[in-house]
N, C-alpha and C positions, 0 to 999 in steps of 0.2 A: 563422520558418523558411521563410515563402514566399518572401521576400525573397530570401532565400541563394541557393535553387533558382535562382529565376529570373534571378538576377546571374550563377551559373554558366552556364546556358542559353544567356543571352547571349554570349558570349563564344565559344562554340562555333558560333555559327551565322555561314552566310557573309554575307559583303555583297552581294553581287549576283546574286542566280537570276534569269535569267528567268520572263518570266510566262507560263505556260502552264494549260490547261485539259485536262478527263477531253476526249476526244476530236481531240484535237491529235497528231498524227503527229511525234515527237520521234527526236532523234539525242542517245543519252547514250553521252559518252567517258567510260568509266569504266577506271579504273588494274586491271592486272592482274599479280600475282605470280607470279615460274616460277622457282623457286630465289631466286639473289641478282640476280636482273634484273627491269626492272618494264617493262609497256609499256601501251599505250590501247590498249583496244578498243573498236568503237564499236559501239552496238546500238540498231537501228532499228525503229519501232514507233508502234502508238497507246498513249495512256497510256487503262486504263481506270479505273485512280482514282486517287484524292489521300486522305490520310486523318491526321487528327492535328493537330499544329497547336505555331509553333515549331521548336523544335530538334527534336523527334520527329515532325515531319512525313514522309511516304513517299508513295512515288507508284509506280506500276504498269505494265509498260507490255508490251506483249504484241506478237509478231509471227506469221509462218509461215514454219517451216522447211525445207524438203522436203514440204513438206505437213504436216507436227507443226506443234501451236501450241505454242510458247515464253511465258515471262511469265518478267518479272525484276522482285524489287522492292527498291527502292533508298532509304535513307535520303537526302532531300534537301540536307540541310546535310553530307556525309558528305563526309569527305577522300578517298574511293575514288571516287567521282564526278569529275573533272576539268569536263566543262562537257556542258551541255545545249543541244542548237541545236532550232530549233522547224522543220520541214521545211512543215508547210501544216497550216492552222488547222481543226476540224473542228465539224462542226454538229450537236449533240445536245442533247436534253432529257432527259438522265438526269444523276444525280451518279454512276452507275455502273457502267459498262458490263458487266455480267458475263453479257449476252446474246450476244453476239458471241462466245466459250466455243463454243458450241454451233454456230454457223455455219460453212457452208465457202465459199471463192471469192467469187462478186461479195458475195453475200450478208452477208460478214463486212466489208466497206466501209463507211465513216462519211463523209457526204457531206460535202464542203468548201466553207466558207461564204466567201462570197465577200462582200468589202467594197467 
């Protein structure tokens, strides 16, 4: 029965995501519905987690809006997804940002690691 699952799994998931980490500031094009038209929107952000693993993998990504923090979470293999671009790599030692929530202005900033 595992077999099955995981041949279906397969199949579902895409070929090429980029590699990206919880603190990496991402642009995900994601497909959007409005009647019978579709278009990309794009939304900009840190990812603050990654969680799952596989075709059920998800990833989190959080911005500010007018000053509201936003957070979208998105199945990473998902056909609503169109593409992921990495915008600047970020420097953390958590697997979860869920600190930043609480933070405004500089203070919500994940420093960029520079190679």
């Amino acid at each position: 029965m595992n077999d099955i699952i995981r041949n279906i799994e397969a199949t579902q998931m895409k070929e090429s995501v980029p590699e990206f980490h919880v603190g990496d500031t991402v642009k995900v094009h994601a497909k959007i519905k409005e009647g019978n038209r579709e278009r990309i929107q794009v939304f900009e952000g840190v990812v603050l987690k990654r969680q799952g693993g596989s075709s059920r993998e998800t990833f989190t990504v959080r911005k500010n809006s007018n000053g509201i923090g936003v957070e979208k979470t998105w199945p990473l293999h998902s056909p609503s997804v169109d593409k992921i671009e990495i915008v600047r790599l970020g420097k953390v030692r958590r697997a979860k940002l869920n600190y930043l929530r609480g933070r405004v202005g500089k203070r919500a900033k994940v420093k960029e690691l520079v190679k």
